[in-house]
N, C-alpha and C positions, 0 to 999 in steps of 0.2 A: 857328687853326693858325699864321698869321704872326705872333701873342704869343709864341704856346711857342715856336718857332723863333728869335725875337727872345731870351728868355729863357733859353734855351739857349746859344746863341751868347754871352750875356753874364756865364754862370755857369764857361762852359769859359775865357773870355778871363780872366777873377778867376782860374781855378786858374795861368793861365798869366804871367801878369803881375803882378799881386799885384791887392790890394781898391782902391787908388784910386781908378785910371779908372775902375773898375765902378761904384762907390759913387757916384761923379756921376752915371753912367749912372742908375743906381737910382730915383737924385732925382727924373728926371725920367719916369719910368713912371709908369701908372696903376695902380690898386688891386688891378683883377685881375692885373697882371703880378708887380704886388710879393707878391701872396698865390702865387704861383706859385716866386719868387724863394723863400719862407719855404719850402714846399713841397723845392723842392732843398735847397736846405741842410740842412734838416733831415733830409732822405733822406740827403743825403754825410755827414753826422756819424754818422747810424744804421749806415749803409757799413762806415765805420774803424770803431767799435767792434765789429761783428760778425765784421770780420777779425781783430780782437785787436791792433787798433793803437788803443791805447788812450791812448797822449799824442795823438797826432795827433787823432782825435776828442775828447777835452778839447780841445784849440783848436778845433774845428772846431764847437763847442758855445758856445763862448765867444765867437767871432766872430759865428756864427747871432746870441745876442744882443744883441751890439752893434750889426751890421748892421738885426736888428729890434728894439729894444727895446719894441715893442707885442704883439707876439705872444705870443698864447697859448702855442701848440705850441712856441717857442724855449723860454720859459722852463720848462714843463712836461717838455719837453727835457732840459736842462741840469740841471733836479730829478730827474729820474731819475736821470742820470745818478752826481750828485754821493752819491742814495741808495746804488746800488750798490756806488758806491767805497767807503760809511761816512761820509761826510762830510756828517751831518746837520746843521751849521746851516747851510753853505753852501744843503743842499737846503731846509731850512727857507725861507730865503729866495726860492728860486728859488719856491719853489710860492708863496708871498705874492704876487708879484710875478705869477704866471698867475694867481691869483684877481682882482686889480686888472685884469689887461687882459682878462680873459673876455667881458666883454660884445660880443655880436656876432661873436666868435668859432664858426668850425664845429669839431664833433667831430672831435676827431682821434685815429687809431692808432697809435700811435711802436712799444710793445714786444707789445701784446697789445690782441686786440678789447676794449674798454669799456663797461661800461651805460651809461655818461655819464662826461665828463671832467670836468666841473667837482666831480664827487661824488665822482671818486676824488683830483683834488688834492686835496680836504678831507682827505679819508681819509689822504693820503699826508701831509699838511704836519701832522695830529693825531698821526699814527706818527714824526713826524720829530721834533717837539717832546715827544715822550714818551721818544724817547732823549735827551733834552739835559734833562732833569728836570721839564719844565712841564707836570704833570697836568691841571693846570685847562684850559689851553690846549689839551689834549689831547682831554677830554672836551667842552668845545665845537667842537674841528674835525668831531671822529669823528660828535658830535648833527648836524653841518651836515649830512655825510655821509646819515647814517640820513633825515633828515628826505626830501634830495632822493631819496633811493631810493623812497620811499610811490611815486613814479610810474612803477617800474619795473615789468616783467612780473610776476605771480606766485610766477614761479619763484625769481629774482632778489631780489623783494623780501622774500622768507624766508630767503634766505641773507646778504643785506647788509644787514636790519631789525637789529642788534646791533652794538656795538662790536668783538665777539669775532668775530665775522660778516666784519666789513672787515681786521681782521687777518689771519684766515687768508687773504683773497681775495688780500692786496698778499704775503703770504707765498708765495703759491703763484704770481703774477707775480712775485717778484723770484727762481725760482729762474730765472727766463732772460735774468737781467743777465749782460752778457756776462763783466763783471769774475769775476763768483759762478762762471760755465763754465767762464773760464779756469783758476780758482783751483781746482776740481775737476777739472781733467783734470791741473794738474799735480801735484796731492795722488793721484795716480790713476797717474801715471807717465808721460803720455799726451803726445806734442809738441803 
């Protein structure tokens, strides 16, 4: 309780002061508090985009990975995000850069529950490189994909056992990017 208190107190001070002082703060925490610290920020960046403040979360995604540059969930983060907008090499990279720091990494939930996150960045960074023309690259992210699913449920592993399989999956998760909502409510008339 007195980490999360500790890290709290030092996440509200960053909103209020700017990242400096924190960031020295930061240095000197331990593992669990930084994984905590990863944990907020990526919840506050999840925040603004789900309000529709959508520059503000772009920076607030963009700092997540500066402030972590080892994390997983920052950069898987900031790949999504960059997917939504359309901005697939940016996201391209972004997932590259979660696949390097995955190891030891725990599961995590950003926009929708996951069979595994390391198998749907493949899947995501295969779709990302298939809009920017690299098939080949495509078809080895999407096998990486298929391969980690063999160890999923049954259910699961019939539905994401194909390339066509992972497509429609990241298809049917990306109608709740928040950019995609926005851009349908006001094609829709909707404030």
């Amino acid at each position: 309780m007195k980490s999360f208190v500790k890290g709290l107190f030092l996440f509200t001070l960053g909103l209020l002061v700017g990242a400096t002082v924190v960031d020295r703060l930061r240095e000197r925490t331990s593992a669990r508090t930084r994984r905590m610290f990863v944990a907020m920020d990526v919840q506050h960046a999840k925040d603004l985009a789900a309000r529709g403040d959508l520059a503000a979360a772009r920076e607030a995604w963009i700092r997540t990975n500066l402030l972590h540059p080892d994390s997983f969930e920052a950069h898987l983060g900031l790949g999504i995000f960059y997917e939504c907008a359309g901005e697939w090499d940016s996201a391209a990279r972004q997932y590259e850069r979660a696949i390097e720091s995955y190891p030891g990494a725990a599961r995590v939930d950003l926009y929708a529950p996951q069979p595994d996150a390391l198998a749907e960045v493949h899947a995501r960074l295969g779709r990302a490189v298939a809009r920017l023309g690299e098939e080949g690259k495509s078809r080895h992210e999407l096998d990486e994909a298929i391969a980690m699913s063999r160890s999923f449920p049954a259910a699961l592993r019939g539905r994401l056992g194909t390339r066509a399989g992972w497509m429609d999956y990241l298809d049917r998760l990306d109608r709740r990017c928040p950019q995609r909502t926005l851009e349908e409510d006001a094609a829709a008339g909707k404030d």
